[in-house]
Backbone atoms as SQL, in Angstrom:
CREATE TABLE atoms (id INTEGER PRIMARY KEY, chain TEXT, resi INTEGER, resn TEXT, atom TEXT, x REAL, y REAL, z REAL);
INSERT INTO atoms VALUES
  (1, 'A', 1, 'UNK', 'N', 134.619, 119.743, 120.365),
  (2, 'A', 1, 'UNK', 'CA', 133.696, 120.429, 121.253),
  (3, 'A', 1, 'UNK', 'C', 132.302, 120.378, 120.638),
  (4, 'A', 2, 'UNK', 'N', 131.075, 119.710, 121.450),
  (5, 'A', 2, 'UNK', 'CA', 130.084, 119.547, 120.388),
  (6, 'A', 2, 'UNK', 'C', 129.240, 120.984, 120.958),
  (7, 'A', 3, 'UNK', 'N', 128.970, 121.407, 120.076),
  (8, 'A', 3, 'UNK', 'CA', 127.395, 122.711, 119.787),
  (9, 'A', 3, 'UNK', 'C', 126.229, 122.338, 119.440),
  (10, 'A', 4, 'UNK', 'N', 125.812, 122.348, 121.216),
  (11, 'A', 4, 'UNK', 'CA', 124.420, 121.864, 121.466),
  (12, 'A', 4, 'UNK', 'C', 123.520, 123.394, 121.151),
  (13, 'A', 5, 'UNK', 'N', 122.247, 123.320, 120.180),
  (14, 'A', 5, 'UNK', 'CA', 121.097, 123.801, 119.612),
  (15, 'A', 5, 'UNK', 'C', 119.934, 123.466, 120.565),
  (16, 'A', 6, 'UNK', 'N', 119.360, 124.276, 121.578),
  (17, 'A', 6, 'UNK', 'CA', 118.017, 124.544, 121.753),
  (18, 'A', 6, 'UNK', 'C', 116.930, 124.973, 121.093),
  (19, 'A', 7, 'UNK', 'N', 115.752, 124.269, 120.512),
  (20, 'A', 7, 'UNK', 'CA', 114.566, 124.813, 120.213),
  (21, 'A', 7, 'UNK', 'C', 113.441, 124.813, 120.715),
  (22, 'A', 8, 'UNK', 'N', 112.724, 125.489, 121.156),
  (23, 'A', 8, 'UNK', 'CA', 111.130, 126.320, 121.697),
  (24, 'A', 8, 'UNK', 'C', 110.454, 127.023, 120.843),
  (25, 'A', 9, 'UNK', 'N', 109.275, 127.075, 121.550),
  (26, 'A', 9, 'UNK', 'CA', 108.594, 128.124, 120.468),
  (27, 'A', 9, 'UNK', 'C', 108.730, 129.209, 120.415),
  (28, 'A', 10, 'UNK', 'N', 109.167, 130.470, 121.559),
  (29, 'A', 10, 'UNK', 'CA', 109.647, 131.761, 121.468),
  (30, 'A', 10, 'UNK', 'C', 110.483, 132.124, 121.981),
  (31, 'A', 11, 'UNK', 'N', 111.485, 130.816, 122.310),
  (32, 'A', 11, 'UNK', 'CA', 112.899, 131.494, 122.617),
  (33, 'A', 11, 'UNK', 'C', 112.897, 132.339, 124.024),
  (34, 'A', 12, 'UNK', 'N', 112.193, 131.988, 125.071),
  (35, 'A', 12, 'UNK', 'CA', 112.059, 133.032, 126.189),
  (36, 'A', 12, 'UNK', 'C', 112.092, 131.788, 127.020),
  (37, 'A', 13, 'UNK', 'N', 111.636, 131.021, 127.072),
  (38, 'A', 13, 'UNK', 'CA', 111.761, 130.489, 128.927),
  (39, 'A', 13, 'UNK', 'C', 112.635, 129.014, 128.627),
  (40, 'A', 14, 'UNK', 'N', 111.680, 127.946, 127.741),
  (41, 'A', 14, 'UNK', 'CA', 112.827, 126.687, 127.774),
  (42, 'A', 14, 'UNK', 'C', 113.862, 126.549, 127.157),
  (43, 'A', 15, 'UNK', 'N', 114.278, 126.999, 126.422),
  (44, 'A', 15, 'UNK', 'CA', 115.574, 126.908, 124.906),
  (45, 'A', 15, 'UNK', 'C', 116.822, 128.138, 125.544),
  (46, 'A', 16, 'UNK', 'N', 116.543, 128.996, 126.156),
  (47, 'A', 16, 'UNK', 'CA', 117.158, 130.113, 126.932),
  (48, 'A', 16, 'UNK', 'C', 117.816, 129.191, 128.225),
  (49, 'A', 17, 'UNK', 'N', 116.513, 128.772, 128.625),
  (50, 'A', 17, 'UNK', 'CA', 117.353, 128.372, 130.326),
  (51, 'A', 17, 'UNK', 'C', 118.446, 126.713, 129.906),
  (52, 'A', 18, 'UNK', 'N', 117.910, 126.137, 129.103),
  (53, 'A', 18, 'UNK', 'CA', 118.942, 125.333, 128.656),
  (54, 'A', 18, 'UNK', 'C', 120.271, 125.475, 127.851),
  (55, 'A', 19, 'UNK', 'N', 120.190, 126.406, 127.432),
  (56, 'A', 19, 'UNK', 'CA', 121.478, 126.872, 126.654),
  (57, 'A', 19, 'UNK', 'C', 122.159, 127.619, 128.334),
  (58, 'A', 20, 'UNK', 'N', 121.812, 128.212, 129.025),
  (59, 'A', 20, 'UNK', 'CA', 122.554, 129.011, 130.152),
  (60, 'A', 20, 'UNK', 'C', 122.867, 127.630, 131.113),
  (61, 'A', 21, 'UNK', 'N', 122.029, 126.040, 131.003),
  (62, 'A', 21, 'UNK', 'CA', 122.435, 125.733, 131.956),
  (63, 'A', 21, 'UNK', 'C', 123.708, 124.354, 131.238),
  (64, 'A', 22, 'UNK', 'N', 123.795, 124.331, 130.407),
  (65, 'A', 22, 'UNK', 'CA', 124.842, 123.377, 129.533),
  (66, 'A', 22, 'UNK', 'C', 125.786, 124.800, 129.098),
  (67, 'A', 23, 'UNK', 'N', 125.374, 125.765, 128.942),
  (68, 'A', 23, 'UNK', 'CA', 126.881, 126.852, 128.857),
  (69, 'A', 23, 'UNK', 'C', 128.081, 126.675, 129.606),
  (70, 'A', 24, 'UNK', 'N', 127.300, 126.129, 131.133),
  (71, 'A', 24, 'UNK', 'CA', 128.398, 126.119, 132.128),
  (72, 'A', 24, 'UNK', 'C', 129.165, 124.858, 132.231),
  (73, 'A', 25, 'UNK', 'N', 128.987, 123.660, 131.659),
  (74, 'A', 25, 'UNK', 'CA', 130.009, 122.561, 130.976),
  (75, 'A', 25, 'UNK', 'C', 131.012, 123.174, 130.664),
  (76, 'A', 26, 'UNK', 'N', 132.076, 122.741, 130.570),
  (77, 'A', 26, 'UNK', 'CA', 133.473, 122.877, 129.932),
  (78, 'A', 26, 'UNK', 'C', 133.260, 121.921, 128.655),
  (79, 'A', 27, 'UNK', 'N', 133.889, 122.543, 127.386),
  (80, 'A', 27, 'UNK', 'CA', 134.299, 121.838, 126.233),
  (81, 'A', 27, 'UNK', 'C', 132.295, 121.586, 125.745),
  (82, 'A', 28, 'UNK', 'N', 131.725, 122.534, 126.005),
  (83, 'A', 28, 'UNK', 'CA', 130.452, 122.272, 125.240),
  (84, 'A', 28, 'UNK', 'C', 130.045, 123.914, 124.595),
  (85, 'A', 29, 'UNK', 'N', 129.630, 124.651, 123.487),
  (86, 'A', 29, 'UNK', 'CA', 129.002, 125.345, 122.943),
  (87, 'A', 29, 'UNK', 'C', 127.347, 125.682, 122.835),
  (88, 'A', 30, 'UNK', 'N', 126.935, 126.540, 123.418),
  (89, 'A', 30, 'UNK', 'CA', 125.368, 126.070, 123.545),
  (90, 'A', 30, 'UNK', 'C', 124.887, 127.498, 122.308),
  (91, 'A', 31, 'UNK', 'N', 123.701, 127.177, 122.114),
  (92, 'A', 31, 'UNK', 'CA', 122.981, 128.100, 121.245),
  (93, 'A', 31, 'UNK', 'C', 121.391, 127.617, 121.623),
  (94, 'A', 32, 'UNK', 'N', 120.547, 128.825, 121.594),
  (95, 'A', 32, 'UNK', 'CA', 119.199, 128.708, 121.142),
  (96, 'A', 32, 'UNK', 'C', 118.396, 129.323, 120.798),
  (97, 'A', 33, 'UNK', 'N', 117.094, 129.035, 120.334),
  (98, 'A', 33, 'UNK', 'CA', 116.020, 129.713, 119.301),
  (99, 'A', 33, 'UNK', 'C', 114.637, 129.129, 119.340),
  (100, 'A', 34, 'UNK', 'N', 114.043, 129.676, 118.447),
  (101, 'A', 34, 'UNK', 'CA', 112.575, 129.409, 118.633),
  (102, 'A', 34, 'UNK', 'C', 111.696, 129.824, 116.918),
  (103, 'A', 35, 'UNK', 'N', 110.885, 129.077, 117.097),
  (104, 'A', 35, 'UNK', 'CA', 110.141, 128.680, 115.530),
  (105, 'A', 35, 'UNK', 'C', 109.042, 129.703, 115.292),
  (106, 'A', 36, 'UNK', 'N', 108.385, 130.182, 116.414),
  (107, 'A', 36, 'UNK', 'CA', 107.817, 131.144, 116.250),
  (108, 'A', 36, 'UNK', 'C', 108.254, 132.537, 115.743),
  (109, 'A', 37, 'UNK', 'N', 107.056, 133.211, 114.743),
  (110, 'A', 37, 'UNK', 'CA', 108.051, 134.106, 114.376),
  (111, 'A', 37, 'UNK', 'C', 108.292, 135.090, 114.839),
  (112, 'A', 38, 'UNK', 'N', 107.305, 135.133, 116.199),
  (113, 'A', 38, 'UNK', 'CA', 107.638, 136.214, 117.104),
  (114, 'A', 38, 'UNK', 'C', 108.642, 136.026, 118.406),
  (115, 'A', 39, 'UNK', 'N', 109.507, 134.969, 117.795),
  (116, 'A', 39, 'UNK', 'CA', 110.337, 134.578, 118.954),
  (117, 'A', 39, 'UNK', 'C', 111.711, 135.429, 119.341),
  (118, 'A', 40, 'UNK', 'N', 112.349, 135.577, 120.255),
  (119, 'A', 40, 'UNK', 'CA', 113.106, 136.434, 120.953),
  (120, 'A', 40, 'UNK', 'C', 114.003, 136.257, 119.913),
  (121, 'A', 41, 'UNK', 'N', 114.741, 134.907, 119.406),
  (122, 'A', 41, 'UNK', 'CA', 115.968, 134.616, 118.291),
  (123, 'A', 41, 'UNK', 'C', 115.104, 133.833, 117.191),
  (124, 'A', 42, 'UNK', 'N', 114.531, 134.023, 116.175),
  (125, 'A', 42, 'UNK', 'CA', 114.102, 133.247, 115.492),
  (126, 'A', 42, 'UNK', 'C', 115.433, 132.303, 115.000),
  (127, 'A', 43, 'UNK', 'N', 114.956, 131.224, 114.874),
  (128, 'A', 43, 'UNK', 'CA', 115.483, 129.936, 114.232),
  (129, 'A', 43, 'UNK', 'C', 116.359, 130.693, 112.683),
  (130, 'A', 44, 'UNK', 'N', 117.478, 130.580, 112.202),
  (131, 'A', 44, 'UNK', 'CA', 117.914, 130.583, 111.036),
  (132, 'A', 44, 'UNK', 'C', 118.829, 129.136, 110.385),
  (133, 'A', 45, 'UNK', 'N', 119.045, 129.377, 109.982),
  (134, 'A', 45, 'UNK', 'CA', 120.324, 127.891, 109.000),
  (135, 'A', 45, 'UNK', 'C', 121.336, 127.623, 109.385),
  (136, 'A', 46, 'UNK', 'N', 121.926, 129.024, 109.904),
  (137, 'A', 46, 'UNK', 'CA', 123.267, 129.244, 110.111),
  (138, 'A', 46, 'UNK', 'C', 123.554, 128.317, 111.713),
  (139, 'A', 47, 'UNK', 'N', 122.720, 128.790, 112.181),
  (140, 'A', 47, 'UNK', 'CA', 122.771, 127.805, 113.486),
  (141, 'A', 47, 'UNK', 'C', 122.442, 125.979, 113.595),
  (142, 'A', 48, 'UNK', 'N', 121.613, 126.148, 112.731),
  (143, 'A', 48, 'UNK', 'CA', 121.566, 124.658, 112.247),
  (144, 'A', 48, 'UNK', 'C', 123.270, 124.019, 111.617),
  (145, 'A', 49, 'UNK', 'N', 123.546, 124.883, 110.669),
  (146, 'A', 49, 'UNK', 'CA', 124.842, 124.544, 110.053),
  (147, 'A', 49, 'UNK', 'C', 125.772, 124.092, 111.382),
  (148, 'A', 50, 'UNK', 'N', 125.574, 125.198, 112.394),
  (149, 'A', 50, 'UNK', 'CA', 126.590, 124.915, 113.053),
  (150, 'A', 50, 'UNK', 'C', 126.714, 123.914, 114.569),
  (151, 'A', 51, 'UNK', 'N', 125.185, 123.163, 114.383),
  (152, 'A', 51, 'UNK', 'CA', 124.634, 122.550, 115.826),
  (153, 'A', 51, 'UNK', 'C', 125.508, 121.409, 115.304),
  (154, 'A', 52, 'UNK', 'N', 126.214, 120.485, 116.160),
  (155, 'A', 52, 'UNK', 'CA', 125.990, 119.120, 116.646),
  (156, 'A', 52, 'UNK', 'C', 125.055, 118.165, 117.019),
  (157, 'A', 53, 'UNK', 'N', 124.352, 118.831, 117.882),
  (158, 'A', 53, 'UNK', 'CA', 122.940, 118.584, 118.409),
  (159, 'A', 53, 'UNK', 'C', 121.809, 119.437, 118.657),
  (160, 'A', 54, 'UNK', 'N', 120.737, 119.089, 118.319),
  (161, 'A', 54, 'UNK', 'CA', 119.913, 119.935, 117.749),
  (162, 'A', 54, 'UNK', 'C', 118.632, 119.154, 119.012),
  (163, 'A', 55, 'UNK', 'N', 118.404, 119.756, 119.814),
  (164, 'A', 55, 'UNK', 'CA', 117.335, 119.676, 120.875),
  (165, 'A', 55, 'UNK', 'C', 116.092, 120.376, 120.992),
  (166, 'A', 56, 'UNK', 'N', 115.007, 119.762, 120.405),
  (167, 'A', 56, 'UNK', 'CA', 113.814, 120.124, 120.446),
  (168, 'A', 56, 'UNK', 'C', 112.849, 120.182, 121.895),
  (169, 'A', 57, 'UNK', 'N', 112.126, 121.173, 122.001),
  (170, 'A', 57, 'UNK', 'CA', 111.159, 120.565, 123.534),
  (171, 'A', 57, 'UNK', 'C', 109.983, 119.610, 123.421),
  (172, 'A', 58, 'UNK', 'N', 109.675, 119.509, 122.334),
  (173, 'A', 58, 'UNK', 'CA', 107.887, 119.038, 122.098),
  (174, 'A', 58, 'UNK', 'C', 107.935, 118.681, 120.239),
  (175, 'A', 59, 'UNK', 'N', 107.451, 117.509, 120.819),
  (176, 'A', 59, 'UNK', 'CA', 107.211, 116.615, 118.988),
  (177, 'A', 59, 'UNK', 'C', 106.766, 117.569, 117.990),
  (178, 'A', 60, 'UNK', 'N', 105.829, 118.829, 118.739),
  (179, 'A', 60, 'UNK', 'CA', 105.196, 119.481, 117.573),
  (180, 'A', 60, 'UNK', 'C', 106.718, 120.568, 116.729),
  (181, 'A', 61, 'UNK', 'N', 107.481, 120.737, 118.242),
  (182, 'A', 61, 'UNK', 'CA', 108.639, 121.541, 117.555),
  (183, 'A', 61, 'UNK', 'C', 109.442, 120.924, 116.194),
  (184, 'A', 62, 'UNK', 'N', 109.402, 119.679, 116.493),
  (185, 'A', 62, 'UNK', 'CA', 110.337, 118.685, 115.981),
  (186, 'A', 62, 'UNK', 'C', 109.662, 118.431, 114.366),
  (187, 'A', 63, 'UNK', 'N', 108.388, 118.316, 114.238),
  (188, 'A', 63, 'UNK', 'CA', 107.590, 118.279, 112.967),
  (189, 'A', 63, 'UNK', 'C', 107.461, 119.530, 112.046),
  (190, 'A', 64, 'UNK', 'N', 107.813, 120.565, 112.944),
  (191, 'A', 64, 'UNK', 'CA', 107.816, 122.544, 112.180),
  (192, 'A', 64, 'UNK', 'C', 109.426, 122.608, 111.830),
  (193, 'A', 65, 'UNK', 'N', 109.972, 121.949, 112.437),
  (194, 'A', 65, 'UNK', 'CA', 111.601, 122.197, 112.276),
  (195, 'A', 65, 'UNK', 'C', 111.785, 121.576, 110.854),
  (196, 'A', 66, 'UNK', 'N', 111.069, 120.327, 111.004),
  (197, 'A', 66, 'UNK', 'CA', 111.592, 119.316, 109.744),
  (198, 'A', 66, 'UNK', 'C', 110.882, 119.874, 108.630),
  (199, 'A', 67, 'UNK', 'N', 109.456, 120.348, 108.911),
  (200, 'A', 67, 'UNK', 'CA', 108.695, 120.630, 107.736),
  (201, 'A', 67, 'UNK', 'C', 109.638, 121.981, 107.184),
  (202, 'A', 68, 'UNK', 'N', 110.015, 123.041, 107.889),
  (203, 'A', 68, 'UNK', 'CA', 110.794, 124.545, 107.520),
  (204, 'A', 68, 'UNK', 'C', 112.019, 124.082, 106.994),
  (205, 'A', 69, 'UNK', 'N', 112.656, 123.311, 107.731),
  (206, 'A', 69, 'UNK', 'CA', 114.385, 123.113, 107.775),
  (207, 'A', 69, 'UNK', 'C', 114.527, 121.898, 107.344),
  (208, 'A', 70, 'UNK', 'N', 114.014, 120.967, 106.288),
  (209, 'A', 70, 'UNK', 'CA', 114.672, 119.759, 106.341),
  (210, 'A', 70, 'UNK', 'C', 115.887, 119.501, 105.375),
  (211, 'A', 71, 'UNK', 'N', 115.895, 120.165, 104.573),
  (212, 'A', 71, 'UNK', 'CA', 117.286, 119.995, 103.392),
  (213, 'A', 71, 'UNK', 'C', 118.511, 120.629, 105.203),
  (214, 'A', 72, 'UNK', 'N', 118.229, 120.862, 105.666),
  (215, 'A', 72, 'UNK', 'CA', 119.607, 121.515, 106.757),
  (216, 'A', 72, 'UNK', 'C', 119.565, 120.896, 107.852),
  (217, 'A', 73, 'UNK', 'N', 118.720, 119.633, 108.000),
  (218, 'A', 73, 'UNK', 'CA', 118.976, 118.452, 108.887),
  (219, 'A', 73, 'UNK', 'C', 119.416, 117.266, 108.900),
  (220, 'A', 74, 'UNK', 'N', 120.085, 117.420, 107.442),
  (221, 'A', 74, 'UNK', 'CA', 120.443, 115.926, 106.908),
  (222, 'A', 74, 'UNK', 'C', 122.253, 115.902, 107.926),
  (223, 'A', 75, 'UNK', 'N', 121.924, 114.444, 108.372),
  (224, 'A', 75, 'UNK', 'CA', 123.336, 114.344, 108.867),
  (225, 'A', 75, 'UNK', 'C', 123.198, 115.067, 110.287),
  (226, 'A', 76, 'UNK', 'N', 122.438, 115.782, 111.206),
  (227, 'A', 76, 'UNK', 'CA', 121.841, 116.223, 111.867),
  (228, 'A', 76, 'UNK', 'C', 121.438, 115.411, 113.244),
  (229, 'A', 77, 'UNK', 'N', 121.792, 115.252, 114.525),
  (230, 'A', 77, 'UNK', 'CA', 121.631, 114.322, 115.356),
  (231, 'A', 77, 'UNK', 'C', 120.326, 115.523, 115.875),
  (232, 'A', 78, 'UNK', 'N', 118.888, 114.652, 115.780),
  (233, 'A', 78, 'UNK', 'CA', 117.553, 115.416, 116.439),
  (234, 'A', 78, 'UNK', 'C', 116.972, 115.017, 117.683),
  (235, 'A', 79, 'UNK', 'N', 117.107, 115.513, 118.923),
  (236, 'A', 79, 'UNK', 'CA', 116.080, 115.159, 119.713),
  (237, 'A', 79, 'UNK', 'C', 115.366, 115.379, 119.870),
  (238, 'A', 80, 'UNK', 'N', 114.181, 115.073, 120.682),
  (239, 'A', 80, 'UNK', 'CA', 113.090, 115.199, 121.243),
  (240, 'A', 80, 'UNK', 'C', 113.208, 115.178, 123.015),
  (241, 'A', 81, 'UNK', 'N', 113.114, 116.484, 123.736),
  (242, 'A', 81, 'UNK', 'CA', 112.920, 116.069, 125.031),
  (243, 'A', 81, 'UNK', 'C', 111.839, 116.190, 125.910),
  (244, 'A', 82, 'UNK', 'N', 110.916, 116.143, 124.970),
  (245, 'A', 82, 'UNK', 'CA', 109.335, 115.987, 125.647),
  (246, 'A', 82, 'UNK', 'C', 109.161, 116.958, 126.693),
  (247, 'A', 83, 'UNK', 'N', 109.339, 118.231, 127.049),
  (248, 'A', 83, 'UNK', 'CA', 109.357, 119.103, 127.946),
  (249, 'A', 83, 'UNK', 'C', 108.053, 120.087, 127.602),
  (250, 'A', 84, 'UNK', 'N', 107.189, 119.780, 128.280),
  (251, 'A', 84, 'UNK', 'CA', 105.923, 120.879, 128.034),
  (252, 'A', 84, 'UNK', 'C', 106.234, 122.583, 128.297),
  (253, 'A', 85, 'UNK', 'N', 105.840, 123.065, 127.810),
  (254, 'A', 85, 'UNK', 'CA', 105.567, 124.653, 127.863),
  (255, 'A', 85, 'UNK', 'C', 105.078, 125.445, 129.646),
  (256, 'A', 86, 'UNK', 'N', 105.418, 124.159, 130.406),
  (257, 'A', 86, 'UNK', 'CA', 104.686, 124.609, 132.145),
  (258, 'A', 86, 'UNK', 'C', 106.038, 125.415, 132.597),
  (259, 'A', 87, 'UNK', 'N', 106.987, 125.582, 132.248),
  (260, 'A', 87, 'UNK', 'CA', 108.132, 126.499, 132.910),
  (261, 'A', 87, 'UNK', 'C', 108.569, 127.810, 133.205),
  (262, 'A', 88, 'UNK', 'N', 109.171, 127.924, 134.221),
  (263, 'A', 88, 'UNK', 'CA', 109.438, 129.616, 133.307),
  (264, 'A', 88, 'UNK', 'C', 111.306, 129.833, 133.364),
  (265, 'A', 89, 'UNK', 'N', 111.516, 131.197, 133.313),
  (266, 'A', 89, 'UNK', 'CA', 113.197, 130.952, 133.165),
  (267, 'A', 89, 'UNK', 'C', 113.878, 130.667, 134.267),
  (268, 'A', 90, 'UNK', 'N', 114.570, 129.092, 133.768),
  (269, 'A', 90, 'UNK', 'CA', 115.752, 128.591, 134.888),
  (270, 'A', 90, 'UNK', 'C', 114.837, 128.097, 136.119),
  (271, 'A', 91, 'UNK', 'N', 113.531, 127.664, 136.083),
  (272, 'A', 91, 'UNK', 'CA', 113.140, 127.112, 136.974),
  (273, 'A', 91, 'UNK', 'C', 113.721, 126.389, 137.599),
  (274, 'A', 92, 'UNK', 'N', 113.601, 125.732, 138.706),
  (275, 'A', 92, 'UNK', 'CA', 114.063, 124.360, 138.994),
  (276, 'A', 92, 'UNK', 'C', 113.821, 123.432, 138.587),
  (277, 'A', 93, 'UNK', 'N', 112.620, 123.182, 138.495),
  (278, 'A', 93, 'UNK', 'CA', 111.923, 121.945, 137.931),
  (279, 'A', 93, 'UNK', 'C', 112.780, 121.789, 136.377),
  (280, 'A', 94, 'UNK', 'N', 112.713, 123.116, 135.601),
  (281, 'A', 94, 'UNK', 'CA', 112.632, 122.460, 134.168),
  (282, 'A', 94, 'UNK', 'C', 114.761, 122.439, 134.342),
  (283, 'A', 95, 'UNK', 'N', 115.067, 123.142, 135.147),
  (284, 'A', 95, 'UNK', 'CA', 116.948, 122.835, 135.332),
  (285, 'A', 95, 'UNK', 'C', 117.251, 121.342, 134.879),
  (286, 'A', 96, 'UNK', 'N', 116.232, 120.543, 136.454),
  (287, 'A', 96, 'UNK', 'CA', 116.256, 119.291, 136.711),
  (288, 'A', 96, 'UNK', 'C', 115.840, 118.364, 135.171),
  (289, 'A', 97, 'UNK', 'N', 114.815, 118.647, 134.734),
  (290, 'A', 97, 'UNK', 'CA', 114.480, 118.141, 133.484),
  (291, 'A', 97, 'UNK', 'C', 115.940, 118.125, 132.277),
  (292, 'A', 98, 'UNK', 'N', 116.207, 119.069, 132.322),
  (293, 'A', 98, 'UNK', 'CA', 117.198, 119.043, 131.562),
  (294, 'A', 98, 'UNK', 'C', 118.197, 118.433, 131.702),
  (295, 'A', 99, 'UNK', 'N', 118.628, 118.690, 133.133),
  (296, 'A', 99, 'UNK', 'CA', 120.019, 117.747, 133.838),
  (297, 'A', 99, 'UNK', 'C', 119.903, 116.315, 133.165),
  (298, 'A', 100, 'UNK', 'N', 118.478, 116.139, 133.483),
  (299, 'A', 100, 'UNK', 'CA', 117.862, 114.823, 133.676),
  (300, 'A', 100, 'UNK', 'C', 117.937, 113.803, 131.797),
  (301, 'A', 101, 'UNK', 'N', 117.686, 114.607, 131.151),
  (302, 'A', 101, 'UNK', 'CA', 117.037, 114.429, 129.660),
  (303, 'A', 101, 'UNK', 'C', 118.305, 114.820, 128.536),
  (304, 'A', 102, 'UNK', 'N', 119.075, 115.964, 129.058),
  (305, 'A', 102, 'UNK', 'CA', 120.170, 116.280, 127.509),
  (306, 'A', 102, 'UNK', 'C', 121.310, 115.341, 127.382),
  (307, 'A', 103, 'UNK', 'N', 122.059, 115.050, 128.935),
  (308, 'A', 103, 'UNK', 'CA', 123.541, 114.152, 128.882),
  (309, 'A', 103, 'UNK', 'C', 123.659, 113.102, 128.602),
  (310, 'A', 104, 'UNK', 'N', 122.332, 112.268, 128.458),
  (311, 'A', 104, 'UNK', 'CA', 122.434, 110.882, 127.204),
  (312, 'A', 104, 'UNK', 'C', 122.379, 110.951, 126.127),
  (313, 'A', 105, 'UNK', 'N', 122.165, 112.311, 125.573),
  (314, 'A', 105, 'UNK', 'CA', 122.469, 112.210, 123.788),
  (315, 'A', 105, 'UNK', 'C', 123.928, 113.127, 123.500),
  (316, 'A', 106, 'UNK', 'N', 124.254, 113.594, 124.456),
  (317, 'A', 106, 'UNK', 'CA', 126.159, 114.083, 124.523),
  (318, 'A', 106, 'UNK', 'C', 126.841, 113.292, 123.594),
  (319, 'A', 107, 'UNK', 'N', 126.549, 112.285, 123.724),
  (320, 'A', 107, 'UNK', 'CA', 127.904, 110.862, 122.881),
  (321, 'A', 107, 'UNK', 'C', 127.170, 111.436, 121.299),
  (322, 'A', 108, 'UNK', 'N', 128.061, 112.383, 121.165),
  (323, 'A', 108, 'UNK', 'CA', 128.222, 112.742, 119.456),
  (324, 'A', 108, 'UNK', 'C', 128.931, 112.028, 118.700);
């Protein structure tokens, strides 16, 4: 069962609505968080330890993750899904984005 990892910057609108909308898969685990430190779940290790896949929204997430967390990304499958900060929770638009962007990096 792979445990897909959402990251955002405060854990409130993109990393939230993607973990609620891959929750509803069968045989998938979702989790998410955010780098900011005023974020709803800040980012810890333990969740890293336990991602499969580790899904970033924005390159800048992806460069704070590695710079904070990189001894706990080794061996670590990282994406990038280029999703700007224009959303809010469970939009449609950003649903579709996701539909659209997470199920080609599934093949763990």
């Amino acid at each position: 069962m792979p445990n897909l990892l959402f990251i955002c910057s405060r854990n409130q609108l993109r990393s939230p609505t993607a973990e609620a909308v891959f929750a509803a898969l069968p045989g998938i685990e979702t989790d998410s968080a955010g780098l900011a430190d005023d974020a709803a779940c800040p980012l810890d290790a333990d969740q890293l330890a336990w991602a499969d896949l580790i899904c970033v929204m924005e390159k800048r997430h992806r460069a704070l993750l590695t710079r904070r967390f990189k001894h706990h990304l080794k061996g670590k499958k990282l994406v990038c899904l280029d999703i700007p900060d224009n959303y809010s929770y469970m939009q449609p638009e950003l649903v579709q984005l996701l539909q659209q962007r997470v199920p080609r990096h599934l093949v763990l």
